[in-house]
Every structure is written in structure tokens, then in C-alpha cells.
N, C-alpha and C positions, 0 to 999 in steps of 0.2 A: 249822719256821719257814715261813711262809707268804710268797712273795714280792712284792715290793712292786709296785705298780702303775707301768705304765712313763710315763714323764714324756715331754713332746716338747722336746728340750733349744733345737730352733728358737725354740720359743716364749720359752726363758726368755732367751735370748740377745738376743731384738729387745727384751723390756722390759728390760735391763739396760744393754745396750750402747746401745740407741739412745733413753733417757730423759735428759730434761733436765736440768740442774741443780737442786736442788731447796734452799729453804729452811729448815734444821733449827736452829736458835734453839727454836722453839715444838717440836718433837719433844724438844729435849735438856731442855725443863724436864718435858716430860711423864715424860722418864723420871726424871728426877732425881724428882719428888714421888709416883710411883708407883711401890713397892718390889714384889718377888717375891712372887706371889698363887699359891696354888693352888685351882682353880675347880672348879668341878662339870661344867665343859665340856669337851668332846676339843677341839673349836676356839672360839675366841674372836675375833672380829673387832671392832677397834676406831679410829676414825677421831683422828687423833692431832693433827693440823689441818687449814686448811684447804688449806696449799701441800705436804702431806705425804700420798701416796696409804698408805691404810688396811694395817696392817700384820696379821699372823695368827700368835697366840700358841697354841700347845699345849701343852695341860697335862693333866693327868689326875686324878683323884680317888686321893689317898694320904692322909688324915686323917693330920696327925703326922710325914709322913713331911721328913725335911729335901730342900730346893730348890736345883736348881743351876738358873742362870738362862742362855742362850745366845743369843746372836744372829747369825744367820745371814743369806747373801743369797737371795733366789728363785732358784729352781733345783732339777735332779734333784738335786743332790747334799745340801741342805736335806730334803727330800721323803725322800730314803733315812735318814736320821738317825730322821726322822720314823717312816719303816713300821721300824725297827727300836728303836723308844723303846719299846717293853713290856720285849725282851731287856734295851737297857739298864737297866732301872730294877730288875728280877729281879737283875741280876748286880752291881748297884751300893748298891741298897738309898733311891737318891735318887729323887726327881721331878724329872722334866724340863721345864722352864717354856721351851721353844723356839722362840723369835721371826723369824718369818721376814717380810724387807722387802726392797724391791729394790734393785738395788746403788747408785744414788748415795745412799738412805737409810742404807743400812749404813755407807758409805763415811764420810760425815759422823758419826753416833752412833759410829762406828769412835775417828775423832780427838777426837770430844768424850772418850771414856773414855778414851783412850790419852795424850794430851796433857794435857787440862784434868781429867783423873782424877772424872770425875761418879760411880763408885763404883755402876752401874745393873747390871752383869753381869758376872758371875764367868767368861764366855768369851765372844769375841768372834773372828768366823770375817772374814780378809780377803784380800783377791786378792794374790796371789802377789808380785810384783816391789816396786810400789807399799807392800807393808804391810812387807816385808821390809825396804826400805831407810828409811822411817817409822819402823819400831819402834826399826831400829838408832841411828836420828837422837836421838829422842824417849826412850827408855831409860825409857819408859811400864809399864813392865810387870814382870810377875816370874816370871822363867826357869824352862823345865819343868824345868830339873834340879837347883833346887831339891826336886823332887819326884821324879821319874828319875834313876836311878844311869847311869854311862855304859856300863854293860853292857846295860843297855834301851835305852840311847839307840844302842847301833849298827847296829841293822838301817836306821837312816834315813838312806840314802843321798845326799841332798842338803841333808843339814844344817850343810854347810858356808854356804850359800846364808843359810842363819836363825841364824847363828850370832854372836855380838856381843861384845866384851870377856871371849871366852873362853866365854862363857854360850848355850847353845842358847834360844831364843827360845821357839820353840813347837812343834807338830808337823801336818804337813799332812790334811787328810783323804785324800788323794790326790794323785797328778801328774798333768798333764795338758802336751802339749806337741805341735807340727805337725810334719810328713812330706808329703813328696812323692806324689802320686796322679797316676800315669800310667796309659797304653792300654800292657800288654806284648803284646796280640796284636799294634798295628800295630810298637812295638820289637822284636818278634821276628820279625816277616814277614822271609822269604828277600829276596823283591824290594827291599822297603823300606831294607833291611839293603845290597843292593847297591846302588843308588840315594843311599843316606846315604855309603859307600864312596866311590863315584868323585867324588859333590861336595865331602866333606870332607876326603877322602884318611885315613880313619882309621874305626876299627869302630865301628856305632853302639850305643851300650849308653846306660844311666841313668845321667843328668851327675851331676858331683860337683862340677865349680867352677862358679861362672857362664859362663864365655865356653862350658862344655860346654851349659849350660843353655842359653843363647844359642842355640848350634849346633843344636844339637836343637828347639827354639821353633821357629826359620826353618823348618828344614826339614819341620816337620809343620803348620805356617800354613796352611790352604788354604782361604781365606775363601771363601765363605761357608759352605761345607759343616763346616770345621773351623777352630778358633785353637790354637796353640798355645802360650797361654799365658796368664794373666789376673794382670793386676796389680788390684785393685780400690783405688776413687775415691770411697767412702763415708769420709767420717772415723776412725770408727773401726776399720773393719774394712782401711781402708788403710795403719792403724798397725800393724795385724799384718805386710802385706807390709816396711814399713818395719824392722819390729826383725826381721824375719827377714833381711833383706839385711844390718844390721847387724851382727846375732849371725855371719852368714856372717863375718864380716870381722875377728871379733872383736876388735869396737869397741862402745861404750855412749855413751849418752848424759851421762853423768860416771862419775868414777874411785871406787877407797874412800875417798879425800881429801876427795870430797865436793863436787869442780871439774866445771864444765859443760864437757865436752868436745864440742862438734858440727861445730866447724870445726876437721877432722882429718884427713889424707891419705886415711883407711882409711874416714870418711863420703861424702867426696869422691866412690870406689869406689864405694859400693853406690848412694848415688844415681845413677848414673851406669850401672850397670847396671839397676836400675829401668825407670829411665825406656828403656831401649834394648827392656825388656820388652816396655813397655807399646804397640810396633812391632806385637806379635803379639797383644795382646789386641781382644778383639771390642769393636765399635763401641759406643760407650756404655759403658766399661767406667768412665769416671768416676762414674756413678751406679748404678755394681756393689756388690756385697759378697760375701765367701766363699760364703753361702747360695747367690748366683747360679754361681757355677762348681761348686758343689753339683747343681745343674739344670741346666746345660750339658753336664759330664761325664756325666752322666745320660742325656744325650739325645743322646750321642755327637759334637759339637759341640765338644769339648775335648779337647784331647790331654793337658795336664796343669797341672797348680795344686799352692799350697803351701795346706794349712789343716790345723786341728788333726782328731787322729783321730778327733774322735768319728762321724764321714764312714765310717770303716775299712769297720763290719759293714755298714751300707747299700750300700755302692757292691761291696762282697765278696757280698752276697746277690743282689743285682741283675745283677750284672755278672760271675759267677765267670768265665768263660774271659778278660774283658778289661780288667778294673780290676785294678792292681796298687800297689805300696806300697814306699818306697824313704827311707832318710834323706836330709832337708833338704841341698838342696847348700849351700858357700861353697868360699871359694879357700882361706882358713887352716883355718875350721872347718865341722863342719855346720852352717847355721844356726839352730840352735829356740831356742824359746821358753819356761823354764817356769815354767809356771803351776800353780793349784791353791789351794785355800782353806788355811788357816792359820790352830790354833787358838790362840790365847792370853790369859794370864789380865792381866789389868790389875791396875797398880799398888796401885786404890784397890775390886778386889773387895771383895764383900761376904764372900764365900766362897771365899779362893783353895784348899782345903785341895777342897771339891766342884767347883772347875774342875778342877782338876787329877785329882782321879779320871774325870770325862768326858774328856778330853783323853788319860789313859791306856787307856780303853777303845775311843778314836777311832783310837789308833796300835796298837791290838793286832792280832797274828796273826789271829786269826777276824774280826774288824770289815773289817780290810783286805782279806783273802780276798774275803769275801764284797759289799764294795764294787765289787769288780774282777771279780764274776761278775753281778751283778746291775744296775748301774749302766754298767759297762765302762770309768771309769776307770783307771789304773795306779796299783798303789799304791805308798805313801809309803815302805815296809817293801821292800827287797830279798829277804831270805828268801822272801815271798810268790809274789815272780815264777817261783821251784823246787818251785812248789805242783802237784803232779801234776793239779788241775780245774784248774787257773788257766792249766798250761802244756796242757790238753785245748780248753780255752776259748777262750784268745785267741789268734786268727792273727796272727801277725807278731812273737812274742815277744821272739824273739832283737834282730830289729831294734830293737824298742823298745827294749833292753837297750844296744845300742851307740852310740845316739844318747845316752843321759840324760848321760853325762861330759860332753858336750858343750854340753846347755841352761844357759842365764843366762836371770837377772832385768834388769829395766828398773831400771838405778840412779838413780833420782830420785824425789821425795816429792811433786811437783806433777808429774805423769803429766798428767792431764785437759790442763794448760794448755801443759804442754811439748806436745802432742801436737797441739794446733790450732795452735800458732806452726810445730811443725815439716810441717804440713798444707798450713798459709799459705804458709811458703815454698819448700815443694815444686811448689805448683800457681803460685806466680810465673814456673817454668823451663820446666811446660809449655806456660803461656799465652807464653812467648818475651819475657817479661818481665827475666830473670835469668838469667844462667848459672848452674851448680852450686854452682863456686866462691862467686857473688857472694852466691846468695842463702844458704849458709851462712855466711858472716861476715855477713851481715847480719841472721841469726837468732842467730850468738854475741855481737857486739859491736852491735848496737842493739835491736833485739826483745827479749831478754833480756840487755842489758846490766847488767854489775853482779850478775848473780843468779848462785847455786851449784843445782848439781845434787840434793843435801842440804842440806834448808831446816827447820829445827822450830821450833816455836814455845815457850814453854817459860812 
């Protein structure tokens, strides 16, 4: 097997996360009136409208052969399906017609197929929290175990998560979830150690609650040379910070009920430690992002931030005597996040019988393996993690191991909009507009008043 070319996952993250909302009416009839082709081309590039940036089909030359049709978001993790579509198609016997667009494109063609059942793709791959509680809302789809038995279904360890009226949903291509990235040279310095001693009255080690986290931020703050901490003030990448302090707290944004929960003793909490952060973050932190505390920890500028691993082997290469890795604090729980694409077949496939064999080849032993060596993802599959390359490969095993009990999803089906209202009224507290309190009931009971947490259209 020839390994795939490495992706720069910076890249796919700014056009995913920081692209606009996009108009899909004219993309969902494109695909509605254009069924599964197999072409004479390895890529196919075609412009789909005008408000819809150009999407990239892969297909291969199989005369005869039958087509499973996928859609996926931009990304390394798209890209690796991709450098492994020859294996697939050898071990499956299918063609792989693999659609890859970026995420608010997906996102949309996602709920056209899943909702409104357009019947264009026999798999369709969506982000973690968002698609999870969607699908469970929307009952769009049809269960991998209609197809998997529950002795296949057990190595996936957080399929509690994708789980619905008894029925597992679908299966992830990977997990992916944040950790703590601290400096252990200067937490382990003797001096430093004794200096943290007499100020706090207690040994300084890697916080686990926040008021630890607190204590530790102050005491390694020493602007300008260093911060000790970064909250970031970008939209979306401030909602990571957000559902990380929350997961801490373990609290959500609504229940299984399906009720908005945001004005909650245990939200009250994390915003409130937040903002106490955001004391020790470097000037201009509101028009920060993870990326930026990426480049500060880098430059020695940072004592430490929360962001997902994929940071790990860079800051481990770069930095071996001073970068180290620690589970997410919270006071009840760790607080992560998980994510991870998510494949499933829709209600009104054309082919659920060829989803479902891609979908088992996506959660197999080998596919997963080799995800988790190649890509650096975590896989989906437990067993994998007792993989003698896998435990050769990735530093910080174990830890990844004891954090996963503890990752949750974002419980709500409008994510995007929940997430600028709760933006909105976070940044009314810092401009001295709102207290905590205020400005969460004024984000449960007028901003979103009247609305549920689980919202489907049907």
C-alpha cells in the first residue's frame, strides 16, 4: 500500500469552519436530476451553481462495475478514503463515485437527503454532534444494524452517542476530541514548583478543575513574554472554548427531551469561568483562533490552551523536552468534545445494500488501523487502540483512552444558529453590557424564545 499524501488539515479547517453560509436549493436539484455516473476520469470537477463553490467527484473506470455513491466534507479525512479507494473497490468489488464539498455544502445536501429524502447518495458523512442529534430527531435514515449484527457492532465505543430507538445509526470514520497542551519543563521546574508552593499553598501539578486551571493561568501569566491562557474570540473556534467549559460542567445545550437548556446553574459556571480566563489571555484574543494559540505555544508565548489533538505530533516534534498533553479539565467532568464524521445511509438511498458494504469497510479493523497511522485520527473501533503499530505510533495513548468515557456531543439540530446567539450573548458580558446571569436568560427566554433544542422538519 502506498501511503497517501499528507493533507494540511489548517487548510481545511479555515475553509470549513470559517465559510459562509451558502445557498443549496440549485445544488439539491443538481443532484436530484443527476444520478451516479461512472466516468472515464480519476477527478471530475464541476460547478454546481453559482452561490455553490465547485464540488470534486472521484470515480474510476470500472465498466459494469456496480456504484456506491458518497459524500463527504473537504478535509484529510475525505482525502484518505480517497488515497485508499483502489483497496476499497479490490475488497468490495464496487466503484466509488466520492463527492467531496465543503462543510456548509455538505451540511445542507446532508439535510436535503436526510430530511426531505432526495434519494442522491447511498452514504453521506456528517460532523459529529450536529448530525447525531439530527438524525436521531429526523429518523431519515436506515440503521447500520440493519446490516451489522451486534457482535460487529461492539468494538464501537461510543455508539451510545449514535444510537436511536434502540437502533445504532451509523458508524464514524474516526474520533477526534481536545486535550490540554501545556509547557511541563516550566510545571516541573524545582523553582517554579516552589514559587507556585508559597503562593498557593498547595503543589503545582496539571489542573483538573477549573479554579486549578485558574490557579495555574495566573501564576504563569507574565505578559508580555508569556500568557497563560487563551480563550479565543473568533466565532467559531470560540465555540470550541464554549462547549469545552460546558462539557466540563457536564451541562449541554438541551436534554434527550429535546428542551433548550442554557439558562442553568452549571452554564452560569462555565461562563463565568470563561470569561475569568479570558484575564490571562493575550491582548487581542478576541480576534484569535485555536490556530493562533497553535503559533504562540510555538513561539513559547503560551503556557497552555485547550484544542483538539491534531496540534499533538507538531508541538511533540517541535517542542520534545517542553510540550506536554494532559485530559481536558472540568470540575464534575473532563471537558471534551467529540467529534468525527459519521457515515450513514439515508432513508431514500438508491443503494442501501452498497452503502452499507462502504460503511462496513469504513469501520473495519484494517481501514481503522491504518486511519489512525496515516491520518492520526483515533479510531472509531476500541480494539484498534491494543494495536501493537498503533500503540508504537501514537504518543499519549492511554490518555486518549481515559478521556473518551467522558466526550459528549453538542445536543441540538441548529448548531450554526445556536452558536452565534450564544456568541451574541456572551460578548454582551464582555463588553459590560450584561451580566452572566442576564445575558443567559435573555438568550433562553427572548433570543430563542419558544424554540427546542431538537427541532426536525418532517
Amino acid at each position: 500500500m502506498s501511503e497517501p499524501k499528507k493533507v494540511d488539515r489548517r487548510n481545511f479547517l479555515y475553509i470549513g469552519l470559517g465559510a459562509v453560509t451558502l445557498i443549496a436549493i440549485g445544488a439539491a436539484a443538481y443532484i436530484a436530476m443527476n444520478p451516479p455516473v461512472v466516468t472515464q476520469t480519476s477527478v471530475v470537477t464541476s460547478t454546481v451553481s453559482t452561490t455553490v463553490p465547485t464540488t470534486s467527484v472521484i470515480t474510476t473506470t470500472r465498466p459494469g462495475a456496480p456504484v456506491v455513491r458518497v459524500l463527504h466534507v473537504a478535509g484529510p479525512e475525505a482525502e484518505h478514503i480517497r488515497a485508499c479507494q483502489t483497496d476499497f473497490e479490490k475488497a468490495t468489488g464496487l466503484t466509488l463515485s466520492l463527492e467531496i464539498a465543503p462543510r456548509d455544502v455538505v451540511d445542507e445536501r446532508m439535510y436535503r437527503e436526510l430530511v426531505e429524502g432526495l434519494g442522491a447518495y447511498d452514504v453521506v458523512m456528517g460532523w459529529a454532534g450536529m448530525m447525531y442529534a439530527t438524525l436521531m430527531a429526523t429518523e431519515g435514515y436506515i440503521p447500520i444494524d440493519n446490516f451489522m449484527s451486534s457482535k460487529e457492532l461492539e468494538p464501537f465505543y461510543a455508539k451510545n452517542n449514535y444510537t436511536w430507538n434502540g437502533h445504532v445509526v451509523g458508524i464514524p470514520q474516526y474520533h477526534n476530541w481536545n486535550m490540554l497542551f501545556y509547557r511541563k519543563d516550566l510545571l516541573e521546574s524545582p523553582k517554579e514548583r516552589e514559587a507556585f508552593k508559597a503562593k498557593y499553598g498547595r503543589e503545582l501539578s496539571v489542573p483538573k478543575t477549573f479554579k486549578e486551571l485558574y490557579e495555574v493561568a495566573e501564576f504563569f501569566h507574565r505578559p508580555p513574554d508569556m500568557y497563560g491562557y487563551l480563550i479565543t474570540g473568533v466565532e467559531w473556534s470560540w465555540f470550541c472554548d464554549d462547549v469545552y467549559f460546558m462539557h466540563g460542567m457536564s451541562t449541554n445545550v438541551g436534554d434527550k427531551q429535546g428542551n433548550l437548556t442554557l439558562n442553568t446553574p452549571e452554564m452560569i459556571k462555565a461562563w463565568k469561568y470563561m470569561l475569568d480566563m479570558t484575564k490571562f489571555s493575550p491582548p487581542g484574543w478576541e480576534s484569535m483562533t485555536f490556530f493562533d494559540g497553535d503559533n504562540l505555544f510555538l513561539q513559547g508565548k503560551l503556557f497552555m490552551y485547550n484544542n483538539w489533538f491534531y496540534i499533538w505530533n507538531d508541538l511533540r516534534s517541535k517542542m520534545p523536552d517542553k510540550a506536554a498533553m494532559a485530559p481536558p479539565p472540568g470540575d464534575v467532568k473532563p471537558g471534551a468534545d467529540l467529534s468525527g464524521w459519521i457515515a450513514v445511509i439515508p432513508k431514500n438511498a438508491p443503494s442501501p445494500e452498497n452503502g452499507a458494504k462502504f460503511i462496513k469497510w469504513l469501520g473495519s479493523y484494517d481501514y481503522q488501523k491504518r486511519h489512525v497511522l496515516e491520518v492520526g485520527n483515533m479510531p472509531s473501533r476500541s480494539d484498534v487502540f491494543d494495536d501493537p503499530d498503533v500503540k508504537a505510533k501514537v504518543a499519549g495513548l492511554d490518555m486518549f483512552k481515559a478521556v473518551l468515557p467522558h466526550a459528549e456531543v453538542v445536543w441540538c439540530t441548529w448548531v450554526p444558529e445556536l452558536r452565534s446567539g450564544k456568541y451574541e450573548a456572551f460578548f454582551k458580558v464582555v463588553k459590560g453590557e450584561m451580566t452572566v446571569e442576564q445575558s443567559l436568560k435573555w438568550l433562553q427566554e427572548t433570543k430563542f424564545a419558544g424554540r427546542r433544542a431538537i427541532e426536525a422538519k418532517r
